[in-house]
Each structure stands twice: as C-alpha cells, then as structure tokens.
C-alpha positions in Angstrom: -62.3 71.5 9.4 -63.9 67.9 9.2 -62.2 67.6 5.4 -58.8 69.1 7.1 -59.1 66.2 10.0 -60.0 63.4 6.9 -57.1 64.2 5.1 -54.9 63.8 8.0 -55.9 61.1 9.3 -55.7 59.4 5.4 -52.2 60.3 5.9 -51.3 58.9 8.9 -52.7 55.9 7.7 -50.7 55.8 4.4 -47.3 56.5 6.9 -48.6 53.9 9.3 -49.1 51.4 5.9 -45.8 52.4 4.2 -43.4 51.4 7.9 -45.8 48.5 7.9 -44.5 47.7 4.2 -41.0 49.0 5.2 -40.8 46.6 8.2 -42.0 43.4 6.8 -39.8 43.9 3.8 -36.8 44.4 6.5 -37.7 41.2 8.7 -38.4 39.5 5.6 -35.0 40.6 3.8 -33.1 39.6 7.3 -34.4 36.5 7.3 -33.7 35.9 3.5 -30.4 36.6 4.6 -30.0 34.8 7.7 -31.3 31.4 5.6 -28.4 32.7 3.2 -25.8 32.6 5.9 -27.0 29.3 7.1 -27.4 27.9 3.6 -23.7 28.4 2.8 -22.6 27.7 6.6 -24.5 24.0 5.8 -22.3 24.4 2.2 -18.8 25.1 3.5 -19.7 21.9 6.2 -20.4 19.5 3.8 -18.2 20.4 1.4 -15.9 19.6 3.9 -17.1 16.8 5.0 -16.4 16.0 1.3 -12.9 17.2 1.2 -12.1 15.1 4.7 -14.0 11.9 3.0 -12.2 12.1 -0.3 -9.1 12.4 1.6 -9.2 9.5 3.4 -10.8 7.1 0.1 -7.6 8.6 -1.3 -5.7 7.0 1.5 -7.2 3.6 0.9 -6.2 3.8 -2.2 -2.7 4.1 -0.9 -3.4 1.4 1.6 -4.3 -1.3 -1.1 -1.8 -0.4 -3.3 0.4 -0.9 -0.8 -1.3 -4.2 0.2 -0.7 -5.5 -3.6 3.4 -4.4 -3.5 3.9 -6.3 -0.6 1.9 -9.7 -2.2 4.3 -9.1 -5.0 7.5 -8.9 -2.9 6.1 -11.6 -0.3 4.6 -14.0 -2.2 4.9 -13.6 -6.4 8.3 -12.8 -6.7 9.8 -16.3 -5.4 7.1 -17.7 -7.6 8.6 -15.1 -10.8 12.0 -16.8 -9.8 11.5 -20.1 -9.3 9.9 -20.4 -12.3 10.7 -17.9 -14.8 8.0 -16.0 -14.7 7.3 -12.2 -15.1 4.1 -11.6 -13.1 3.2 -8.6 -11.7 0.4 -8.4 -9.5 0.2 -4.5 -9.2 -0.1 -4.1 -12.8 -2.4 -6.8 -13.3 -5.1 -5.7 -10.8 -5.8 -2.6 -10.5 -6.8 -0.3 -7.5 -10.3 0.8 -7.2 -13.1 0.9 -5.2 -15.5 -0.2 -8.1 -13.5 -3.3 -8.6 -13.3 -4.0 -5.0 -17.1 -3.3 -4.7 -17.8 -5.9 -7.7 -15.4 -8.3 -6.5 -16.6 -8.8 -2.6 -20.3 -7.9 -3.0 -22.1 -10.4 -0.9 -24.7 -11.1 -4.0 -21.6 -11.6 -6.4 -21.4 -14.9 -8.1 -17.7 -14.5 -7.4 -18.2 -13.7 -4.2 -20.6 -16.7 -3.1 -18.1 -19.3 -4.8 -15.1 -18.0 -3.2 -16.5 -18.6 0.3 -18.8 -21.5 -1.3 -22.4 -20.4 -0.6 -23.0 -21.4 -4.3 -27.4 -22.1 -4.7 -27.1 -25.7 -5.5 -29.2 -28.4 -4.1 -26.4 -29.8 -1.7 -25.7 -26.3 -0.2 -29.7 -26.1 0.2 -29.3 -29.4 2.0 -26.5 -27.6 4.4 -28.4 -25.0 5.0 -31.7 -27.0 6.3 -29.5 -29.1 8.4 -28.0 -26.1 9.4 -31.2 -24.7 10.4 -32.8 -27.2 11.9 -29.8 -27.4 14.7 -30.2 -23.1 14.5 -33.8 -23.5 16.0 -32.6 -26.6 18.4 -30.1 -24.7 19.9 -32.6 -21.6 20.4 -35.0 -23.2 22.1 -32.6 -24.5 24.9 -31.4 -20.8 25.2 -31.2 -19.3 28.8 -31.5 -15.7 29.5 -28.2 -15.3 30.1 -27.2 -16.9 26.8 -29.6 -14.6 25.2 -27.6 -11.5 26.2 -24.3 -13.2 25.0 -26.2 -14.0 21.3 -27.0 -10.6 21.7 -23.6 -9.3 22.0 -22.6 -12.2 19.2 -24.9 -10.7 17.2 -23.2 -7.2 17.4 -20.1 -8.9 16.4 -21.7 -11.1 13.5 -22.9 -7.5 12.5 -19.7 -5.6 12.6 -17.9 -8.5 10.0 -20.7 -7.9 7.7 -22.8 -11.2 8.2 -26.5 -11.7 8.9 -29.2 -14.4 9.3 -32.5 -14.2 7.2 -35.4 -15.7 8.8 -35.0 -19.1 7.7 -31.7 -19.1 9.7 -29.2 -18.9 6.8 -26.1 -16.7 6.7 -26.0 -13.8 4.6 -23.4 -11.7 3.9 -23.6 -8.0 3.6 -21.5 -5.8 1.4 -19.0 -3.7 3.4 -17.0 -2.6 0.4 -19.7 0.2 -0.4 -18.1 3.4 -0.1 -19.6 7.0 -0.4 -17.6 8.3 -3.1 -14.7 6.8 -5.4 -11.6 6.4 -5.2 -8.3 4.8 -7.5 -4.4 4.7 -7.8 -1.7 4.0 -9.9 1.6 2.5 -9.3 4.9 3.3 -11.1 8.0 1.4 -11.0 10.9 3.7 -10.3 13.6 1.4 -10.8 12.9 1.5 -14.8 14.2 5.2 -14.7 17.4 6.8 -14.6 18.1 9.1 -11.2 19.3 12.4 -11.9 20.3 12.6 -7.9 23.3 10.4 -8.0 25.2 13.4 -9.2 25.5 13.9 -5.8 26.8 10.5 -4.9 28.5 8.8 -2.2 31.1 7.3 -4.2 32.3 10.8 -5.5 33.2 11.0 -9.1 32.1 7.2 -10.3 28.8 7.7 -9.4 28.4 11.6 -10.9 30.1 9.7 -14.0 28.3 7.2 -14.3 24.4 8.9 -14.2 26.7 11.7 -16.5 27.0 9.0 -19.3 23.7 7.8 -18.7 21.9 10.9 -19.3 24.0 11.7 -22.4 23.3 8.3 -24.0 19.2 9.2 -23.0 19.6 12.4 -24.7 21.8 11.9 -27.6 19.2 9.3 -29.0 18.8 9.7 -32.8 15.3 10.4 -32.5 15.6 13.4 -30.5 18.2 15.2 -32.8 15.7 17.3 -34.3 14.2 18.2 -31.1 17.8 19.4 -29.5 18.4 21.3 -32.5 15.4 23.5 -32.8 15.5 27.0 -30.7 14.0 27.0 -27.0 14.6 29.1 -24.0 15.3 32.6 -25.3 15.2 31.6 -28.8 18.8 29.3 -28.0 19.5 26.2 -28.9 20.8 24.0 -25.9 22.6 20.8 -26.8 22.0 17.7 -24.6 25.3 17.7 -22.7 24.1 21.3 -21.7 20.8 20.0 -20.2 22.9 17.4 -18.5 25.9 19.6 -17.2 22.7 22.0 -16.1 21.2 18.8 -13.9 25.1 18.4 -12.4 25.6 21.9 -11.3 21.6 21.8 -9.7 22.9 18.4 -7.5 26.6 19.2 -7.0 27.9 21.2 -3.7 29.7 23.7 -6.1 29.7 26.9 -7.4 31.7 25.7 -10.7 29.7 25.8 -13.9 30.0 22.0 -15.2 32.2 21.8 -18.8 33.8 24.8 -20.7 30.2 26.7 -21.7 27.9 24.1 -20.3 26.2 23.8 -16.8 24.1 26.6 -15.1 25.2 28.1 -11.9 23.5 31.4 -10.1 24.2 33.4 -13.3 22.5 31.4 -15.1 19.1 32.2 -13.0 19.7 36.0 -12.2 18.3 37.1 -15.4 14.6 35.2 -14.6 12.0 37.9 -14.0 11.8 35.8 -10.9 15.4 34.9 -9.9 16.6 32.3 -8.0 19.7 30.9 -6.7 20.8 27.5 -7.7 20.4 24.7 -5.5 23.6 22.8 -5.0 21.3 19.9 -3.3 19.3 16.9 -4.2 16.3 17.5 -5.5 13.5 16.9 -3.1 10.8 16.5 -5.5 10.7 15.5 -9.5 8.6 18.8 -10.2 12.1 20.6 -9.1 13.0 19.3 -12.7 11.0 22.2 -14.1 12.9 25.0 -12.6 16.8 23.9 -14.1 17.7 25.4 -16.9 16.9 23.8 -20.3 14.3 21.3 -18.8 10.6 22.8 -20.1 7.2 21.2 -21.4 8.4 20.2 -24.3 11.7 18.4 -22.7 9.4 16.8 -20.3 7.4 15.2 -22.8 10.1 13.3 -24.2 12.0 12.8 -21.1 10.1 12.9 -18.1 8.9 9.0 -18.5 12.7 8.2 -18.5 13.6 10.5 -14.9 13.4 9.9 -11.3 14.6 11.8 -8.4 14.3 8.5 -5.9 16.5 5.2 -5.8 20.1 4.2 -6.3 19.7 4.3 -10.5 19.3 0.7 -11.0 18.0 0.5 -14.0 15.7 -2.7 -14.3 16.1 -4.6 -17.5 12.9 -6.5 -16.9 10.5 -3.5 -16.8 12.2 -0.3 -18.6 10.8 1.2 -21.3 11.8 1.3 -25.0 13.1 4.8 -24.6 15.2 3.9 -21.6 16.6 0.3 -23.3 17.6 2.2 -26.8 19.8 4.2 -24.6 21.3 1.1 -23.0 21.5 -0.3 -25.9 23.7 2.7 -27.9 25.8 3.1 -24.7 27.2 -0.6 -24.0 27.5 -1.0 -28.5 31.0 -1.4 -29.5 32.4 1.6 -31.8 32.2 -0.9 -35.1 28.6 -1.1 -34.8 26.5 -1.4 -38.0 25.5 2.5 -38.6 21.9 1.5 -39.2 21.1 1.2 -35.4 22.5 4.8 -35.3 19.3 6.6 -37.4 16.7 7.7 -36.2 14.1 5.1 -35.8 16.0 2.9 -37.3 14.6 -0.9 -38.3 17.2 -2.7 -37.3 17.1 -1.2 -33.7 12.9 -1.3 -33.7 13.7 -5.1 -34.3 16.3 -5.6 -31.6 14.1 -3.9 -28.9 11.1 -5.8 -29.9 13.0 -9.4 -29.4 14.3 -8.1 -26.0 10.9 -7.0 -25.2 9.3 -10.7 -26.2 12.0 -12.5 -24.1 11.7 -10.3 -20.7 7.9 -11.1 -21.4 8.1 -14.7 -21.8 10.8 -15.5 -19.3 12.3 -12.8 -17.5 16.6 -12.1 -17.3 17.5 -13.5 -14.2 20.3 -11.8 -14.9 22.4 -9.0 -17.0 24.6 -11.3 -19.2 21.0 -12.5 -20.5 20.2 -9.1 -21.9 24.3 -8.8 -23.4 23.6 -12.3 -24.9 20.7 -11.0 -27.3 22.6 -8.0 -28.1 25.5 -10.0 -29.1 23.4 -12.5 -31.0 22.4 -9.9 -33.3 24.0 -9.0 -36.3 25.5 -5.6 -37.1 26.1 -5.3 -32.8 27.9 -6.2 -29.8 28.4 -5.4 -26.4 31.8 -3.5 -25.3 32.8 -5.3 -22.4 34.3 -1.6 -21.1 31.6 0.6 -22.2 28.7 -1.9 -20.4 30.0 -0.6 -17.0 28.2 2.6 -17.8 25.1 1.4 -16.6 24.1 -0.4 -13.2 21.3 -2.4 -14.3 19.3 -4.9 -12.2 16.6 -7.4 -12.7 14.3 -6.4 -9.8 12.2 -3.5 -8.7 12.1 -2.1 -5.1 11.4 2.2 -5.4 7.3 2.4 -6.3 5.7 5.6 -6.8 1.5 5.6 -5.7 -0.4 8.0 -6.7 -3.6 7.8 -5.0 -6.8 9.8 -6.1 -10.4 9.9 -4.2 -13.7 11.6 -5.2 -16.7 12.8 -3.2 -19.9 14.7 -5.2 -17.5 17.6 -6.3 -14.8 17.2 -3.6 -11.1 15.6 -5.1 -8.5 14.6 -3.0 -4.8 13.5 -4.6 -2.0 11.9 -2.4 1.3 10.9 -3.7 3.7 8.6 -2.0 7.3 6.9 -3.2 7.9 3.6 -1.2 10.9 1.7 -0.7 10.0 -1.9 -0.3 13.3 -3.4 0.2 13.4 -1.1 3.3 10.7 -1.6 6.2 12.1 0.8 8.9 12.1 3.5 6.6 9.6 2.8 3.4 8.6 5.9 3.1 11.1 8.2 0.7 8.2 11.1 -0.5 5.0 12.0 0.4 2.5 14.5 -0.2 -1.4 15.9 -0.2 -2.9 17.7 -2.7 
C-alpha cells in the first residue's frame, strides 16, 4: 500500500510540475505577445510621426521654392531687363535643407561674415567694449529688470542667439532639421499646352496648338520612331496622336480628321474601358490614358507637354526639341533641304547660335529670335507661317515638386503656380 500511495503522490507532483511548466510558458508567451503588440503599436507611431514630419519638410521645400520664384519676379527680373541679362535665381540655387544648413550655420565662415562677427582683432576689441558695458549694465539691474531680461532672454532664445560667459553673442543654428528634404522647379512656359484645344477663342486657338503639335511631332528625328509598330502592333502617324489629344479636350463626339482622332470607340475594346473625356485634362499623367500616348511616346515628348498655361512658348528658356519645332514651323517652303534631315548639321548649328545669344543677352523680344533665323543661310522666316506659334520672352506657370525624408518615411508634394496671378497662384496641387 505504502509503494501504491508513493507512486501517487510522484504523480501528482509530476501534474502539479507539468501546469506549473504549462502556466509560466502561457504568462510568459502573453507577455511576449503583449511587448509584441506594444512594440509595433510604438512602430506604427513613429512611423507616423515620420510620415507627418517628412510631410511637412516637403512643404518647406515648397515654401522656399516659392520664396526664390517670387525674388526672381520681384527683384531679378527688372535687373534681367534692364540690363540684358538672363539670370535665374531658381535655377542657380537650389532647394535643400543641406544647403540651407551649410549656408546659415552659426559656426559657418559664411555665416559669421554676412552678419560680420568675423575673429579679427578689431571685432575682439568690439566685443570687450561690448562686454565691459554687458557687466556695467548688470550690476545696476533691479529686480524688476531682472524678470524683463528674463523674458528678453526667452526671446533672444527663440531667434536663435545666445551669450557665452564672456558676454559675447553667439548664434545658434536653427536650420537643423530632423530629416531632409529638396525640390525642383520647372518652367512651364517652355512647353507646348495640349489644353488649348479647348480654347476660348474657338477654332484659332484649337489651330494654333493643332499646328504646334504637328511641327513637335513631325520632327525628322522622330520619323523612325512614328514609323515602327505600337499599340496593337499599329503604326500611328503623328497627326493621329494629335487628332487623338483634340478629341480627349474637345466638347464632341466627332472623331477629329477622316481616320484620325479617338472617340469612345476607340476605348471600348480596352480590357478596362473607358469613355472619352471631352474635358481639359486635370492632370499631365491623364496623358497616359489617350490613345497613342505610351512610355515610349513619353520619352521623347513628355519634356516638350504641359497641361497648365496659355501655350506661350518662351524663347528664352525652351528646349532644343521645342525650338527645332519652332524653327521648321515659321521656315519658308524654299528652305535649304539640309535642315530637313534628321539631325541635320546645319540645324545642330542654327540651334546652338540661338542657344549662345539667349545665354549671353536674352530676346527682349520675338523679332530677335526671326533676326538669327533670317541671318542664316539656306533659311528664313515666313512672315504667314510665324503666326503659328505665340511665343513670349518671359516665364510665369512653375511647376515644384517638393520631396522630404524622415529615417524610412518619404513624403512627395507637387504644386503648379502662377506667379503673374496672386489671388489665384495656385493652378494644381497634390500629396503623395
């Protein structure tokens, strides 16, 4: 019996050991998991905290870029004018926190001679004198006039500037941000605006941006490119693409030319159809979804579209894509047929001298730019065909494009500004 009782009792206590193992493994496995739950609560927080941060450096970015366009309105571009000049601030200096941080650090050699607190003997001198009156004026400090240095203090503080112990100013650097962040700035005036299909004016401006396109498009260099199979293995000429654009903009249901254009038909086959918009497009990513506009088309063309402005072309800041096109579209018909093939010397040459004056000393006005064309040989300007093309000699539509980083958190903002217009500068905006 005693043997019987042993055994039992070496049973219970290998039941009472195994719930004491099964217990602490559950309290210990809850609380693995409760740490777990908290560890990725404290996670998701911060990372917002990220995502909230790097949204707002992304806004600053905006901010000074927006800071620089209005220098260049305000204060450069009477300077450009009045003295021939072609300086552009934005594109000189650009936006980022890492250049702002070197620039205004308060231990920046830059820094200390732009507010003259440069270590040479005289400034020494200053700064004892300075001192000296420092401690004078101390001494014959009240109470009350402590609490008001008190309060000065605060404020001195706030602006980033400190006293050491002997008494001399010291300024702190309050560019030092927690992540990164940078922007870029695009002039949209040096683009042509596929919108102004859908212009006021009716048919002269839908002609107009018509011929421009065309003259874009028809450039010898891209021959090859409109000859070679795309969507669906077809071949789709440029005055399809354009006629295409047309019917996306225009009010009507009426395909654009005899084969050309792409109404709701044209879409109904997609294995996700859509109708076609008969609106201005809100966005230049709405390129993507008209027919005959792809990756590849992008990649020679998307540099030369916008969606924003009035399709002023500026001469002084265009590319060399966009000014070939000018160029072949305001030529006279007896033009030398060298400027005609693709990549043609004669033309390469032309561009380059326009692109070496405008740098120099910029067209004040149009007739300067018909002047070099007509003072080459082998090409002249037709006085009919040069009314194609609104061109100007200024810039006013800007697209920013604002970016800010935090540890792993990325933050994109894009804005289009009309600077010409201060009730309404805003034309586009948009988080990403």
């Amino acid at each position: 019996m005693s043997k019987s009782i042993v055994i039992k009792s070496q049973k219970r206590g290998m039941v009472a050991l195994f719930m004491a193992i099964t217990i602490q493994m559950i309290l210990t496995f809850a609380l693995l998991s409760f740490t777990e739950n908290n560890m990725r609560y404290i996670d998701t927080t911060r990372n917002y905290e990220d995502k909230v941060k790097s949204k707002y450096l992304a806004m600053s970015s905006i901010n000074f870029s927006l800071l620089l366009l209005t220098i260049q309105k305000r204060m450069i571009d009477p300077l450009n004018k009045n003295f021939k000049m072609n300086f552009q601030i934005w594109q000189q200096l650009p936006v980022s926190s890492e250049l702002l941080s070197m620039v205004f650090d308060g231990d920046s050699e830059f820094f200390k001679s732009m507010i003259g607190m440069d270590d040479t003997e005289n400034n020494d001198e200053q700064n004892d004198s300075a001192k000296e009156q420092y401690e004078k004026r101390a001494n014959q400090k009240s109470k009350i006039d402590e609490k008001i240095k008190t309060r000065d203090k605060k404020t001195e503080n706030d602006a980033g500037m400190k006293t050491d112990d002997d008494g001399k100013m010291k300024f702190e650097n309050k560019f030092k941000f927690d992540g990164d962040f940078f922007a870029e700035i695009t002039d949209e005036n040096r683009k042509y605006n596929v919108n102004i299909f859908k212009h006021r004016s009716g048919q002269t401006g839908d002609r107009r941006i018509e011929l421009n396109l065309t003259s874009l498009f028809n450039q010898p260099e891209y021959k090859t490119f409109f000859e070679n199979p795309r969507e669906n293995d077809t071949v789709i000429p440029p005055e399809e693409v354009v006629a295409s654009i047309k019917d996306w903009v225009d009010s009507d249901d009426n395909r654009s030319g005899f084969n050309g254009g792409a109404e709701d038909d044209r879409y109904q086959y997609l294995k996700h159809k859509y109708r076609n918009k008969n609106d201005t497009l809100t966005s230049f990513q709405e390129l993507y979804m008209i027919y005959g506009i792809d990756d590849d088309f992008m990649a020679n063309f998307g540099e030369s579209l916008t969606v924003y402005g009035k399709n002023e072309i500026n001469i002084n800041t265009c590319d060399e894509t966009v000014l070939r096109s000018i160029i072949l579209g305001i030529a006279k018909n007896d033009t030398s047929p060298t400027y005609f093939e693709p990549y043609s010397q004669e033309m390469a040459l032309l561009v380059s001298k326009i692109l070496e004056f405008r740098t120099l000393a910029p067209f004040s006005k149009t007739d300067d730019l018909y002047n070099i064309i007509n003072s080459v040989e082998g090409i002249s300007v037709d006085p009919i065909k040069k009314n194609k093309f609104k061109l100007t000699t200024t810039s006013n539509i800007f697209k920013i494009t604002g970016y800010g980083t935090l540890h792993e958190a990325v933050s994109k903002i894009i804005v289009v500004v009309d600077t010409s217009n201060p009730t309404k500068q805003y034309l586009y905006y948009r988080e990403e």
